[in-house]
N, C-alpha and C positions, 0 to 999 in steps of 0.2 A: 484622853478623849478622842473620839474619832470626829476627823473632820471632814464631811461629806456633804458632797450636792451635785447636781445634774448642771447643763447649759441649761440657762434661761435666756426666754428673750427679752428685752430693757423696749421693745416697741411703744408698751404701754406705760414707758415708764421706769425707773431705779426702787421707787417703792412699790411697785407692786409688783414686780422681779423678785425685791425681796421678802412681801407677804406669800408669794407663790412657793418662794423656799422653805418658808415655819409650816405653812401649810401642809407638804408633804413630807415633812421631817427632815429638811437639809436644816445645816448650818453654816454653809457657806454656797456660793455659786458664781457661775463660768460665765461671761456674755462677750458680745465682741461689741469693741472698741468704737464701732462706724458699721455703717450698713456693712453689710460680709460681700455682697457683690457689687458691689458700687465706691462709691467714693465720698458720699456725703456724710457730713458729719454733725449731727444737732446739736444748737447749743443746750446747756443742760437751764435747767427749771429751776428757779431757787426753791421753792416750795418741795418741790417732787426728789430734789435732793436733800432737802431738810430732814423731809419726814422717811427715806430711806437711811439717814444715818442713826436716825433713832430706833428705828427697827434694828438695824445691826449691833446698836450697844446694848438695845433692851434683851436680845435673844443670844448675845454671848455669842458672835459670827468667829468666825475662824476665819485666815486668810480669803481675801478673795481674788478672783483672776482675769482679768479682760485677754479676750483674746484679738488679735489685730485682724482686721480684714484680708479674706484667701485674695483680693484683687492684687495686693500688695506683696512684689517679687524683685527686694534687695539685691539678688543674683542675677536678672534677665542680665541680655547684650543689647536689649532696645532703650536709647538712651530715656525715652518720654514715658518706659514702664518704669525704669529706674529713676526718674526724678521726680515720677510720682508718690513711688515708695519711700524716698527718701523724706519727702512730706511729710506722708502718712506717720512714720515713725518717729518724726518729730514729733507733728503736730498731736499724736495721743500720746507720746511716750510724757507732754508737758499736762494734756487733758487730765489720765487718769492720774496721775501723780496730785494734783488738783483736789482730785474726790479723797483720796488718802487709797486708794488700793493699792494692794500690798506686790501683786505680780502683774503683767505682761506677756505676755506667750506670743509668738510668731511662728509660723514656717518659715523656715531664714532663707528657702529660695529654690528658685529651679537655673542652672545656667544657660536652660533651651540653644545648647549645642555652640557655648562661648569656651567652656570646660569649666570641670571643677576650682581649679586653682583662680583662673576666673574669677566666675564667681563666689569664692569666697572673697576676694579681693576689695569684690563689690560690695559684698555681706559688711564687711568689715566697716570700709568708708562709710558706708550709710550710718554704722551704729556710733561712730565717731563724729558722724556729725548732729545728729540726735541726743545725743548721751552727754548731760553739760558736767552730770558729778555731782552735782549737791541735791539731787533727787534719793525721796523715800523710795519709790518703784524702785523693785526689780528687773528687768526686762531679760527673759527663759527663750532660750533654743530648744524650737519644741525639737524631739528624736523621732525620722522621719522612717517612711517605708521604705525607699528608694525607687519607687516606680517612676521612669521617664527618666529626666535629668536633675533628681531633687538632690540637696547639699541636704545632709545633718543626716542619714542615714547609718553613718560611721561614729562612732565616739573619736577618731581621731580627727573627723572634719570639725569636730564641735570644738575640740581640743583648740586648734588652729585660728577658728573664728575668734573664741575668745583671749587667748593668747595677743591677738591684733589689735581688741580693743582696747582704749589706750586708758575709760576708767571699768577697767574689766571685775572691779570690785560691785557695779550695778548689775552685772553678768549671771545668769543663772540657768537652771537645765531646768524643761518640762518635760519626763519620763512616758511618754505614752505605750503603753503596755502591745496594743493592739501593733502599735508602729515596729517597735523594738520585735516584738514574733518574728513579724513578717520581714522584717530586715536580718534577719538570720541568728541572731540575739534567741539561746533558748531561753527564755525565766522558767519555761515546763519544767524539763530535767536538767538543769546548770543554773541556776538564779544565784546561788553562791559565787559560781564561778562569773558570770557577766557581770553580779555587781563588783564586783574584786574586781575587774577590769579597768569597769568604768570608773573605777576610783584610782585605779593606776594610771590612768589616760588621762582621765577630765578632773578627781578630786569628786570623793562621795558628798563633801560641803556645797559642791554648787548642785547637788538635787535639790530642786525647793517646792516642785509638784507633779503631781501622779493625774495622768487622762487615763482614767480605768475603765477600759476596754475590754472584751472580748473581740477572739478574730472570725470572720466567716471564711479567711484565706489560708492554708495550711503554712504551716514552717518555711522561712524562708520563701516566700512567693513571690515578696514584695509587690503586694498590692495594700490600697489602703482600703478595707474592706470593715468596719467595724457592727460586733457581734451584742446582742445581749448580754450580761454577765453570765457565763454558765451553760450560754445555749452556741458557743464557737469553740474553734478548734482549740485554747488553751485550755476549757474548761474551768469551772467553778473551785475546783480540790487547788489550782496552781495558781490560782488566783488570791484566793483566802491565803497560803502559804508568804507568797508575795507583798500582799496587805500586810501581815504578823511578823515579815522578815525586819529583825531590828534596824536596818539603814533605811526602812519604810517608813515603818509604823510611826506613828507621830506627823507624816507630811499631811497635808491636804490632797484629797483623793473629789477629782472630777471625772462627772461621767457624761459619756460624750454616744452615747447608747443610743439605738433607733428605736427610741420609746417618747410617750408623751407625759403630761406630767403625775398622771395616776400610775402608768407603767412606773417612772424613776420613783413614786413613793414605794410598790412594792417594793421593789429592786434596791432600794436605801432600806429597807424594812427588814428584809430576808438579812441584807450583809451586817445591818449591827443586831439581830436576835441571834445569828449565827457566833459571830466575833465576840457577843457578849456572853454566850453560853459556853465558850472555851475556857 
């Protein structure tokens, strides 16, 4: 079965996030954790999360994925961004664990000029001190562009991060397509060969989800530029390929596209008429 859905946003709500998904034919979907550029965090609705877990049992969801807020940087050198972050990633890594979601996705960080080694350092501490171990979540290093001073652009930064933490079995990779391009990673013509890597480096077991992106950025640019399905530089042919490649196929595929939510219905629509016509 293919597992697919676009971000939504929870403003209005956890269930009507998740009637917004049956609506346009998702079966799972993406939100973030707390406002995305702020730092507040609602408490949840008893009612409003009742009646979104029954939408999720009644329509057969597939994983779903909170993503953490962009405010929150594990890696800074500024002690009061870092002990905000380190907050943050407590305080939802316990939230969403709570609602029963299955992943967690972060940018693990920028070290605005502390260095790499740095910041991972940082990356590390933070998730050791959030991470108690007897948690259902997941919590995913998302794979970054590398523009500026970002950590996770390398499969061997990710290596390293979770190598530190200490219950590294909560540990898990969020494959962003768009990311991985532009970070020099071909999946166009070498996707055998990058994923053989990344399982040589990191272990093909901690992939657990796909940000299915198109790029508006050429190869290697390292910019974080993300494209329609089909209308960026990887194209629609090495995308599908990618989706069908057996260490894929089966993950949960999030789309993270500059479309609204009648765009993500075509765009969910065209990829399983396609994928089910092969």
């Amino acid at each position: 079965m293919l597992i697919i859905g676009p971000h939504i946003s929870i403003a209005k709500g956890f269930a009507k996030a998740a009637e917004t998904a049956v609506d346009i034919g998702a079966n799972t979907f993406q939100f973030f954790s707390r406002n995305p550029r702020g730092g507040n965090a609602k408490a949840f609705d008893e009612k409003d999360i009742n009646k979104f877990q029954q939408i999720r049992k009644d329509n057969d969801f597939g994983p779903l994925l909170a993503h953490a807020p962009y405010t929150m940087n594990l890696g800074g050198s500024k002690d009061e961004v870092y002990e905000f972050a380190r907050m943050v990633i407590k305080e939802d890594i316990q939230r969403m664990n709570s609602l029963g979601i299955e992943y967690m996705c972060f940018h693990p960080g920028s070290h605005v000029g502390g260095g790499i080694d740095f910041g991972i350092e940082r990356i590390i501490d933070g998730l050791n001190a959030g991470i108690k171990g007897d948690e259902d979540l997941t919590i995913l290093l998302e794979t970054m562009s590398g523009k500026g001073t970002e950590i996770g652009f390398d499969f061997n930064q990710l290596k390293r991060i979770i190598d530190g933490v200490e219950h590294n079995e909560k540990i898990g990779v969020c494959l962003d397509t768009c990311h991985v391009f532009s970070a020099g990673y071909d999946i166009v013509n070498n996707l055998d060969g990058v994923l053989e890597e990344f399982d040589k480096i990191v272990g093909i077991d901690r992939l657990k989800t796909i940000h299915l992106n198109d790029s508006l950025m050429p190869f290697g640019d390292k910019k974080d530029r993300h494209a329609v399905i089909g209308e960026g530089k990887i194209g629609l042919e090495a995308i599908l390929n990618f989706m069908e490649h057996p260490s894929i196929k089966g993950l949960p595929f999030f789309l993270e596209t500059p479309l609204e939510d009648e765009g993500h219905k075509k765009e969910i629509k065209m990829l399983k008429d396609i994928l089910t016509s092969k």
